[in-house]
C-alpha positions in Angstrom: 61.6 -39.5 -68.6 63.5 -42.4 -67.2 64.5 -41.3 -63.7 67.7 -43.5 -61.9 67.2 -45.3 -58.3 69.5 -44.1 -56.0 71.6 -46.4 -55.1 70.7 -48.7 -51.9 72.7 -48.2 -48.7 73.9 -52.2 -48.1 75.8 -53.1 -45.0 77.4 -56.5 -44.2 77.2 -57.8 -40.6 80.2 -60.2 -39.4 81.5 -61.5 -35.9 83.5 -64.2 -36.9 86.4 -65.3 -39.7 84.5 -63.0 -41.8 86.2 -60.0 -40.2 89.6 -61.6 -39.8 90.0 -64.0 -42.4 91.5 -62.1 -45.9 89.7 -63.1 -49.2 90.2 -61.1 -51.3 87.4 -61.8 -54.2 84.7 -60.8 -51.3 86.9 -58.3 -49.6 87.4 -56.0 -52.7 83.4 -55.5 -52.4 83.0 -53.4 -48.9 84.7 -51.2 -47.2 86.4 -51.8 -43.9 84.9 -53.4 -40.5 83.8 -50.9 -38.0 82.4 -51.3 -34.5 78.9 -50.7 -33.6 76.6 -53.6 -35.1 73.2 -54.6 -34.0 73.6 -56.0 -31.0 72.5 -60.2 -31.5 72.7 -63.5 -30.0 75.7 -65.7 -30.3 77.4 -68.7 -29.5 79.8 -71.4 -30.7 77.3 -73.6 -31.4 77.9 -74.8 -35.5 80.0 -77.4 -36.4 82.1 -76.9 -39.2 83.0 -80.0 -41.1 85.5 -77.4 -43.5 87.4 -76.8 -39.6 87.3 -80.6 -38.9 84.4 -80.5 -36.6 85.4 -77.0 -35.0 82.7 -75.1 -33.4 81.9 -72.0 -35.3 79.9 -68.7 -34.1 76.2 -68.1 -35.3 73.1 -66.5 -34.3 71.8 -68.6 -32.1 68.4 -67.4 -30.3 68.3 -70.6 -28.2 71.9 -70.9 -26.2 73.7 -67.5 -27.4 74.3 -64.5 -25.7 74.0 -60.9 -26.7 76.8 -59.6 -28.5 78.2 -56.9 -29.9 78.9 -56.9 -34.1 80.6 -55.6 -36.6 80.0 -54.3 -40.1 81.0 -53.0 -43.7 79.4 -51.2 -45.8 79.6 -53.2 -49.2 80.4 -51.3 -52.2 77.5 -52.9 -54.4 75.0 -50.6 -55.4 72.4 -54.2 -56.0 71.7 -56.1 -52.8 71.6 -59.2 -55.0 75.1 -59.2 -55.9 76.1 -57.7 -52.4 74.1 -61.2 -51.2 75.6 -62.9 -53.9 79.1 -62.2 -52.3 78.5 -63.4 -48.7 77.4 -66.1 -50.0 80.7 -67.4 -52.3 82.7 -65.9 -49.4 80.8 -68.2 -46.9 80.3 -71.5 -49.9 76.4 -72.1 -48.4 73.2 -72.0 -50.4 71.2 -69.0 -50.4 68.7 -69.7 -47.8 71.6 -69.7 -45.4 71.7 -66.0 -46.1 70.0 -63.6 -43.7 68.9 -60.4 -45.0 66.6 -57.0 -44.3 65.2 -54.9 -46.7 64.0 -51.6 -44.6 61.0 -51.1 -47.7 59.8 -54.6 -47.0 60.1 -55.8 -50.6 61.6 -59.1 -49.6 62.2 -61.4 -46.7 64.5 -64.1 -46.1 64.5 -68.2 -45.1 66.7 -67.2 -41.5 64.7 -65.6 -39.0 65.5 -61.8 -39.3 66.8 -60.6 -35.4 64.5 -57.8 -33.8 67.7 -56.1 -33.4 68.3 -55.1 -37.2 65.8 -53.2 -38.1 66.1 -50.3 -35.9 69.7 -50.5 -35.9 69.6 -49.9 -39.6 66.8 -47.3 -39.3 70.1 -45.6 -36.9 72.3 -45.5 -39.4 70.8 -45.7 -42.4 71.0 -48.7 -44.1 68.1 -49.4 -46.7 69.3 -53.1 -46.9 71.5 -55.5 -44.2 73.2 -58.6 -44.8 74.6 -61.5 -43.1 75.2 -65.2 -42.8 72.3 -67.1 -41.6 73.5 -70.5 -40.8 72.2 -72.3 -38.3 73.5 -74.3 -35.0 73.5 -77.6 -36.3 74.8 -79.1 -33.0 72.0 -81.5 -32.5 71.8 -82.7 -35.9 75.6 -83.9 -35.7 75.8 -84.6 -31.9 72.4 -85.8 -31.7 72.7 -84.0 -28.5 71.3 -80.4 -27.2 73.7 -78.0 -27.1 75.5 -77.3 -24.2 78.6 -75.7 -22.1 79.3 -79.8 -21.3 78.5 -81.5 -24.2 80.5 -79.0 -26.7 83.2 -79.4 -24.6 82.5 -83.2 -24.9 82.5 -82.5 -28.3 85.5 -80.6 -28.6 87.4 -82.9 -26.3 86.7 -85.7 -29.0 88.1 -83.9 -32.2 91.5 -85.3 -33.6 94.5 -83.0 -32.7 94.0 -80.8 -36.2 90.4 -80.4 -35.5 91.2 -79.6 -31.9 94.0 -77.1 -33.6 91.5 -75.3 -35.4 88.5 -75.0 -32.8 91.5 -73.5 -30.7 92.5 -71.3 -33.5 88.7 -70.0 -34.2 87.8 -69.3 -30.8 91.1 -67.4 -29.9 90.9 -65.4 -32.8 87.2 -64.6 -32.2 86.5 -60.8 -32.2 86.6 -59.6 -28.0 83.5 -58.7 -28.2 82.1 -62.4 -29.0 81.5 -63.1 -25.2 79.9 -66.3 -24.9 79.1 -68.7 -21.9 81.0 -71.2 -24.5 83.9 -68.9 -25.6 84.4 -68.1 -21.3 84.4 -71.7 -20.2 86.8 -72.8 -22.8 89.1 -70.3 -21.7 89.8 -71.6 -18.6 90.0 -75.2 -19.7 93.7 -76.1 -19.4 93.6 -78.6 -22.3 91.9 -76.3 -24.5 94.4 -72.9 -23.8 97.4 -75.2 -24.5 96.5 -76.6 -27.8 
């Protein structure tokens, strides 16, 4: 007798562009964002070379601070294709993707936030997904990662890379309430760009 799974409960987490940038090809795959993510550590603290040197949001366990999230419940009934998605939608490799599995059967390369799995315990979720990159302040600055020396940073960016940092922070979910995120917006230059 050959007896069907039920399907896996798979939720995408997302605090940043994921939530308000449309795309379609990964957006016809969950259902809509709703409030009430694990709660994790964030900060501006990646620079995006595809945002001219913009400072993205990313788990960040060092400098970030805790932060509400988002998520979607993804309409895949495999968590490999579910995984497969985020990780087109975000163009990085798949050790950049975080995941859980509440059974244990797998574990991912990004360090899997204490947070998660009692959140999905809450609501259910057999499997959680989201993007695992890294800050990679350091490597490109070859400074630590700091309030003054991203704003150093940012400070240097040509006007369309200053345009976009400007753009990505703004439009930053309100609950992404970082020491980073604050500081910038009260810096005159940064407001007005």
């Amino acid at each position: 007798m050959n007896v069907e799974k039920p399907a896996l409960k798979i939720a995408i987490l997302g605090w940043g562009s994921l939530i308000w940038d449309e795309w379609p090809e990964f957006d016809k795959h969950h259902e809509e964002w709703l409030p009430g993510g694990p709660v994790l550590n964030l900060e501006f603290s990646r620079i995006s070379e595809s945002r001219k040197g913009a400072l993205t949001v990313v788990i960040d366990n060092d400098h970030g601070a805790a932060c509400d999230t988002q998520y979607a419940v993804s309409t895949r009934k495999n968590p490999d294709d579910a995984i497969a998605d985020l990780r087109c939608r975000e163009g990085t490799i798949i050790t950049r993707m975080g995941y859980y599995f509440a059974d244990g059967s797998r574990t991912c390369d990004p360090q899997v936030p204490e947070t998660i799995a009692p959140w999905a315990a809450e609501k259910g979720f057999d499997v959680v997904i989201w993007t695992g990159l890294p800050s990679n302040f350091r490597a490109k600055t070859g400074k630590d990662f700091s309030i003054t020396n991203a704003i150093d940073h940012l400070r240097s960016l040509l006007p369309e890379g200053k345009g976009m940092a400007a753009t990505y922070v703004w439009r930053a979910p309100d609950f992404v309430k970082t020491k980073l995120r604050s500081a910038l917006q009260i810096e005159p230059w940064f407001a007005g760009s």
